[in-house]
TILO-434517 format. One line per field, with one value per residue (C-alpha): x, y, z; residue number from 0. Coordinates in nm, 4 decimals, padded with zeros to 6 digits, always signed. Example, Ala and Ser with C-alpha at 12.3 -4.5 7.8 and 13.67 -1.06 7.14 Angstrom:
2
px <- [+01.2300	+01.3670]
py <- [-00.4500	-00.1060]
pz <- [+00.7800	+00.7140]
n <- [0	1]
//
This chain:
302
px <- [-02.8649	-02.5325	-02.2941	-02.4005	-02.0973	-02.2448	-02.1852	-01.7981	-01.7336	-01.8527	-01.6394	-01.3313	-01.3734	-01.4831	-01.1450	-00.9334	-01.1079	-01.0354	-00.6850	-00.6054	-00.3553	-00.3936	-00.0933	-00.1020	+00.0848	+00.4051	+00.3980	+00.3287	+00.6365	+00.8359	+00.7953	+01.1132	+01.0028	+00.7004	+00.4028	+00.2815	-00.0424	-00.3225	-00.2348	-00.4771	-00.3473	-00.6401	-00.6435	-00.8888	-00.9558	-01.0908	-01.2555	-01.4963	-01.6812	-01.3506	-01.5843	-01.7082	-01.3104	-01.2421	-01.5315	-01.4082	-01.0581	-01.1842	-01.3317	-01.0706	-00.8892	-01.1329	-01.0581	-00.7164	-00.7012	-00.4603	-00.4793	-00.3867	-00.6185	-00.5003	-00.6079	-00.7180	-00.5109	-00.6090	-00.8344	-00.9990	-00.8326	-01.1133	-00.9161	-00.6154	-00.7144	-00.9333	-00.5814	-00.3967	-00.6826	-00.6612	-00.2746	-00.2719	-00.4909	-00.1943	-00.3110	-00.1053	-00.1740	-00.0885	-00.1822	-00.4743	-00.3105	-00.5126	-00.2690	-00.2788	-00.6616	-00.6311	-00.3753	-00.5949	-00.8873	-00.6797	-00.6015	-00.9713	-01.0904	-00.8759	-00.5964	-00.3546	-00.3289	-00.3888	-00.2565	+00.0759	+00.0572	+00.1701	+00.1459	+00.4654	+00.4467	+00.1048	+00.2887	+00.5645	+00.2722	+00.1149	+00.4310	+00.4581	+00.1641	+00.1940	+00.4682	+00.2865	+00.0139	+00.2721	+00.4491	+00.0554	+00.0351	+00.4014	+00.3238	+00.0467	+00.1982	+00.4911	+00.3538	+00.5888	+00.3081	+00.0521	-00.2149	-00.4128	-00.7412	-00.9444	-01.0915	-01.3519	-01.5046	-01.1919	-01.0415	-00.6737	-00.4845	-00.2720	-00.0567	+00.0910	+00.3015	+00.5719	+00.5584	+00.8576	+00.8878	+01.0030	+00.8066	+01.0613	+01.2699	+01.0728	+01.0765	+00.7708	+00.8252	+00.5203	+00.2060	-00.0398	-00.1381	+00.3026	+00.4519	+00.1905	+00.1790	-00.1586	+00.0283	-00.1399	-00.2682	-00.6788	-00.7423	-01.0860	-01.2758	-01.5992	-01.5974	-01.9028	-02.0828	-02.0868	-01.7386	-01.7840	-01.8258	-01.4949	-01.7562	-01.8302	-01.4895	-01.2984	-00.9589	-00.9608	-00.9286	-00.6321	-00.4775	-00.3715	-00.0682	+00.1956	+00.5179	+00.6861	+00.4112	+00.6402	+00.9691	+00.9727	+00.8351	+01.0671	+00.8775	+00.7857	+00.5214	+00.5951	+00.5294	+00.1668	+00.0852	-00.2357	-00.0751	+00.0446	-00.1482	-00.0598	-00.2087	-00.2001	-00.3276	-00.6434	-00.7386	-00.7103	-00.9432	-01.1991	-01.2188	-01.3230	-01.6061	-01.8247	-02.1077	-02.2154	-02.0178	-02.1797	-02.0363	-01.6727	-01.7526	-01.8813	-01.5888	-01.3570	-01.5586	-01.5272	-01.1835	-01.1998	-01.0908	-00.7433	-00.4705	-00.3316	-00.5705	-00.6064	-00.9442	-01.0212	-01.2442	-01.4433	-01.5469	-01.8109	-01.9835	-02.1082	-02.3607	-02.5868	-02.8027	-03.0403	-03.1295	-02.7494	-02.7101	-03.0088	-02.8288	-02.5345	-02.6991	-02.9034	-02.6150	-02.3923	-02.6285	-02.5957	-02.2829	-02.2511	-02.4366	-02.2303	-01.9447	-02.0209	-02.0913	-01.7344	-01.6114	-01.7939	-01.6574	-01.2737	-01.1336	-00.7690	-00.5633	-00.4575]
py <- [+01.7282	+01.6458	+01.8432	+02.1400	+02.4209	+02.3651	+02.0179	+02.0326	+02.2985	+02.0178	+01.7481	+01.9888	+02.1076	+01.7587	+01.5914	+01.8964	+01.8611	+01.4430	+01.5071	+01.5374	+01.7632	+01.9236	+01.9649	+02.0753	+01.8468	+02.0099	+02.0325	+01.6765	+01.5281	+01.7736	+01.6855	+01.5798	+01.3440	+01.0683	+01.2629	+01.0765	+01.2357	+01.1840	+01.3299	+01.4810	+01.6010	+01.8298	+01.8920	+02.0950	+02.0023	+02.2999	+02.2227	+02.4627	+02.7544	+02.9143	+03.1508	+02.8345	+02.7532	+03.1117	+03.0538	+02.7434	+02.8599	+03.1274	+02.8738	+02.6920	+02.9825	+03.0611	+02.6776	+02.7498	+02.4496	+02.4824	+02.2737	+02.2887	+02.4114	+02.3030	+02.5201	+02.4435	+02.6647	+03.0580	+03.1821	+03.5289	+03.8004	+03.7299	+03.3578	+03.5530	+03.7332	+03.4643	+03.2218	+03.5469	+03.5745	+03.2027	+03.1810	+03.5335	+03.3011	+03.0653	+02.7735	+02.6308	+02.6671	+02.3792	+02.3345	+02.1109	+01.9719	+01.8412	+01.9473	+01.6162	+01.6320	+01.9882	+01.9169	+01.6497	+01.9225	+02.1138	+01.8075	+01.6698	+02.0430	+02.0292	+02.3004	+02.0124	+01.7323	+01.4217	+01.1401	+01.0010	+01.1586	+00.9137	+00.8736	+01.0506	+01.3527	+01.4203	+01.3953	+01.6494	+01.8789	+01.8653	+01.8904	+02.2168	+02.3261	+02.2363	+02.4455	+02.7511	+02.6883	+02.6553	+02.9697	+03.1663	+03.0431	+03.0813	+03.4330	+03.4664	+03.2744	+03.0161	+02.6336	+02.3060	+02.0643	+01.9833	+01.7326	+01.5542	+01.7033	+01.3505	+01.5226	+01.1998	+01.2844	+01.2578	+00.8807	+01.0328	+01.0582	+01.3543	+01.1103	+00.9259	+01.2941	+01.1364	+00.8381	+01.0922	+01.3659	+01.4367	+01.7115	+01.7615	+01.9031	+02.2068	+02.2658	+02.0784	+01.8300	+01.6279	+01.4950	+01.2994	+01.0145	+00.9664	+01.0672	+00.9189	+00.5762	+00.4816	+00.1446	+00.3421	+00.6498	+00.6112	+00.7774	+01.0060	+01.1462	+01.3468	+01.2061	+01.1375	+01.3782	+01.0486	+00.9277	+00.6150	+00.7179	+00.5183	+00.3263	+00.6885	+00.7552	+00.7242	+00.8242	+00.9833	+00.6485	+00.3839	+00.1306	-00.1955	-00.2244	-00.5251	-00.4037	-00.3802	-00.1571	+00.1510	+00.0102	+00.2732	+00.5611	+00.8347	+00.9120	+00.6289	+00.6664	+00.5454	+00.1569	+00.2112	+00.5341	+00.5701	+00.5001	+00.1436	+00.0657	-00.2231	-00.4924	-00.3114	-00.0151	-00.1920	-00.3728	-00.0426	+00.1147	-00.2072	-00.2005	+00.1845	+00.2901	+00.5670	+00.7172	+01.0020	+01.2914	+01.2241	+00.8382	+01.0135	+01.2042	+00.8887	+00.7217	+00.9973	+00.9894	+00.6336	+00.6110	+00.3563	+00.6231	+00.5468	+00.8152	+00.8765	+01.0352	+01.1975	+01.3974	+01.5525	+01.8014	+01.9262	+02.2615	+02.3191	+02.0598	+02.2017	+02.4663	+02.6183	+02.7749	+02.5202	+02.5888	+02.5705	+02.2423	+02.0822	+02.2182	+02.0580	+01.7208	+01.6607	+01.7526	+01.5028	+01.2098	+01.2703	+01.2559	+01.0100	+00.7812	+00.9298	+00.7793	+00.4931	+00.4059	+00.5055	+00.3004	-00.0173	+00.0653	+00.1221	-00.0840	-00.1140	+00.0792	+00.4723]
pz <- [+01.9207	+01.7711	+01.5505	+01.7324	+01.7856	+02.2047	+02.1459	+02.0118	+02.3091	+02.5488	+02.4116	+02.3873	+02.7580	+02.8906	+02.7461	+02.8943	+03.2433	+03.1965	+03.2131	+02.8446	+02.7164	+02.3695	+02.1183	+01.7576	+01.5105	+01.4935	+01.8884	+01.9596	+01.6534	+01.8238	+02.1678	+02.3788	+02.6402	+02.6565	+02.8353	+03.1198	+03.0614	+02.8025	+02.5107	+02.2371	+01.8965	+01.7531	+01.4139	+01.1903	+00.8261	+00.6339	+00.3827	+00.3512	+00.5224	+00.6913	+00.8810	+01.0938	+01.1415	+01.3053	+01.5010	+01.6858	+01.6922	+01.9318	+02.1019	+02.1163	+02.2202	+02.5128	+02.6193	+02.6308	+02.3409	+02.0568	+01.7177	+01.4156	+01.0935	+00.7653	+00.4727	+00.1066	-00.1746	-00.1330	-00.3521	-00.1545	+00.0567	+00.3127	+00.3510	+00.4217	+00.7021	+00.8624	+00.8146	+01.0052	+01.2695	+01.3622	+01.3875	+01.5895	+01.8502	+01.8980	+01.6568	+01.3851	+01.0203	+00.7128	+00.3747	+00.2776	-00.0445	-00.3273	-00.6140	-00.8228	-00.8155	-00.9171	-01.1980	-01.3148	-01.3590	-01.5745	-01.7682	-01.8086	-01.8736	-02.2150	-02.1192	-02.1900	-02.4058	-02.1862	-02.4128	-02.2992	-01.9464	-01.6740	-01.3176	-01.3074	-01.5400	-01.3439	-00.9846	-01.1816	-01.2969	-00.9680	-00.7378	-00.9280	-00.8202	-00.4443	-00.4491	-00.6027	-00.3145	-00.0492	-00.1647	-00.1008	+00.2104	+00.3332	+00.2449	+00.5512	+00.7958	+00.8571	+00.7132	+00.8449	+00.7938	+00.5409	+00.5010	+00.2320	+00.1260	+00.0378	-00.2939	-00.2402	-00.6191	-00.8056	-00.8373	-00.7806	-00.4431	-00.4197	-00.1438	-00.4838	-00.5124	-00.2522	-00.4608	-00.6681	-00.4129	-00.0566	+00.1448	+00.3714	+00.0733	+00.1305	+00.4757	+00.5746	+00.8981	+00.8571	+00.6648	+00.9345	+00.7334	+00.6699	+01.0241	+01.3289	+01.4137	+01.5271	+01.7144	+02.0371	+01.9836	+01.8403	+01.5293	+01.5524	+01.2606	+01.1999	+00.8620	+00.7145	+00.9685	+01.2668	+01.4117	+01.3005	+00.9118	+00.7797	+00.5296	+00.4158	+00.3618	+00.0277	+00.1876	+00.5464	+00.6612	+00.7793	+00.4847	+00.4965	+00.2604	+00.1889	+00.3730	+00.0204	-00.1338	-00.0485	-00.1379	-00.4333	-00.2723	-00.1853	+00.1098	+00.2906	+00.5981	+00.9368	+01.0073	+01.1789	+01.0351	+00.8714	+00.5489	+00.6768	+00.9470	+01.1468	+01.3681	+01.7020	+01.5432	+01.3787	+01.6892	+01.8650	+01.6363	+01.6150	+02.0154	+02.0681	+01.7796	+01.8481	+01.6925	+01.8346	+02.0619	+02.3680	+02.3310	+02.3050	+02.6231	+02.8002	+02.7358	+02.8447	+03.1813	+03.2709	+03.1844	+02.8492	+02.6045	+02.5301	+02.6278	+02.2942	+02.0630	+01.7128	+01.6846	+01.3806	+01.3018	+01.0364	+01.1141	+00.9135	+01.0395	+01.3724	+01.3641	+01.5740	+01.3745	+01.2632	+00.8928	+00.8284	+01.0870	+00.8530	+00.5377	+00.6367	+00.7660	+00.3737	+00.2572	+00.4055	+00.3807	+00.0163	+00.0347	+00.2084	-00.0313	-00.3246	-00.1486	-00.0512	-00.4243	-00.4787	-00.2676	-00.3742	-00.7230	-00.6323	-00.3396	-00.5125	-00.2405	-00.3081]
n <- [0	1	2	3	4	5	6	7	8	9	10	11	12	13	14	15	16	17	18	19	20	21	22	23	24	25	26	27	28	29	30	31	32	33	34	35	36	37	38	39	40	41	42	43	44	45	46	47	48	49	50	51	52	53	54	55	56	57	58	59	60	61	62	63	64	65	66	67	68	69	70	71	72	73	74	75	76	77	78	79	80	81	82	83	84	85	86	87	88	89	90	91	92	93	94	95	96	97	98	99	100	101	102	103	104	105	106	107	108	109	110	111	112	113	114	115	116	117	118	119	120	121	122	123	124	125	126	127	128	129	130	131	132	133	134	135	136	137	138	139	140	141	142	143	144	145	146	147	148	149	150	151	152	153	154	155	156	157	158	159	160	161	162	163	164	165	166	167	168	169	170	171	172	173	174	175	176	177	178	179	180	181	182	183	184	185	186	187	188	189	190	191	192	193	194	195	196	197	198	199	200	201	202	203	204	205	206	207	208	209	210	211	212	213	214	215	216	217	218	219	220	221	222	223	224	225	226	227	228	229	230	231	232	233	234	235	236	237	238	239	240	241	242	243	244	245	246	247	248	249	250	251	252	253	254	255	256	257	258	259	260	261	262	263	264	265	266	267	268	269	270	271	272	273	274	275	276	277	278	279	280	281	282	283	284	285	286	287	288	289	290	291	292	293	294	295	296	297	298	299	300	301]
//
């Protein structure tokens, strides 16, 4: 059975015993020298259900794994101390921004008058509000990196916010979909519950952009990031689709899996308890469909 907490400690172990070596994001950007080894960059998306996160941090922890967990804004003490309890095991902490779809909330729920507002008076609003959320989180434990939370129900992208601003005015040394190129290292994603679920996905996925799409952008991503993907990177992803874990661990074992890899996780995805592993599987198939009705409706970029 997939999506099973079992089954995410066998990948995890599997790809250490293969030879892979694990780095958080900050770790691998900050790397001196070209590892000779395979390389894994784990990263943790928290969406929701930060209990499930501390459990596979100790996991992680037991594996002698490190990643990196970003974190939606604060809203209980209990986050707090689950945030403190992960980072005390030696993983790195970010923020899971989604201020413009936040700011956009406040705007639709009638708090403020909406007529007139553009792109860049909401990216103003909402850069205002990343920094209140930073400041929350700063206040648990040290943050240099952040990463988009794909809000899939809301048509804005809180990405467009480095359209006008630069993250690394505040300290912050990288955003995934900016600062990776994907030229050689194969992007993995539990999105859409499968890790093959890109046609689930309204924006944890790769874009294909006209070089001069950026050219006003104060930020610009990296040329084969997942924000301007590129040829090699595509073909990469095109030759090595899985569905299911166990094809991941097959691959790993025979030698095809590349040696640069992203894997992201979803933590509250894997369960072994099975009313909450069926919970979460009706769940995401609804989803899922919800989705992919958004995405036959918008297909105009970020």
């Amino acid at each position: 059975m997939d999506f099973t907490r079992i089954t995410l400690r066998s990948l995890l172990s599997e790809l250490k015993d293969f030879g892979y070596e694990f780095f958080t994001i900050t770790q691998f950007l900050n790397k001196k020298e070209e590892c000779q080894r395979r390389e894994l960059v784990l990263r943790h998306d928290v969406d929701r259900n930060p209990v499930n996160s501390l459990y596979t941090a100790s996991m992680e922890y037991d594996l002698d794994i490190r990643g990196t967990y970003y974190f939606r804004r604060i809203r209980r003490g209990s986050d707090a101390k689950i945030i403190r309890e992960i980072a005390a095991k030696g993983h790195e902490i970010g923020y899971h921004y989604e201020d413009i779809d936040l700011i956009s909330g406040c705007i639709k729920g009638g708090r403020r008058n909406s007529e007139g507002i553009t792109e860049k008076d909401m990216a103003t609003m909402a850069f205002k509000s990343f920094q209140e959320n930073m400041s929350r989180l700063r206040a648990i434990v040290p943050i240099n990196t952040i990463c988009m939370h794909g809000s899939p129900m809301s048509r804005y992208d809180s990405r467009v916010l480095w359209k006008y601003f630069d993250y690394g005015d505040l300290g912050i040394e990288s955003e995934p979909y900016f600062d990776f190129s994907f030229d050689k290292m194969l992007y993995l994603t539990d999105t859409g519950r499968r890790w093959d679920g890109d046609s689930f996905s309204v924006r944890d996925k790769v874009y294909s952009t006209d070089p001069g799409f950026y050219k006003e952008w104060v930020r610009k991503p990296v040329s084969g990031s997942a924000m301007a993907m590129t040829a090699p990177g595509k073909t990469l992803a095109a030759r090595h689709r899985y569905t299911r874990t166990t094809e991941i661990i097959n691959a790993a074992r025979s030698s095809e899996l590349p040696d640069k890899v992203m894997l992201t996780v979803h933590p509250q995805r894997w369960n072994d308890n099975y009313l909450r592993w069926s919970g979460e599987l009706i769940s995401q198939n609804i989803k899922n469909r919800i989705k992919a009705v958004i995405i036959k409706s918008n297909r105009n970029g970020i």
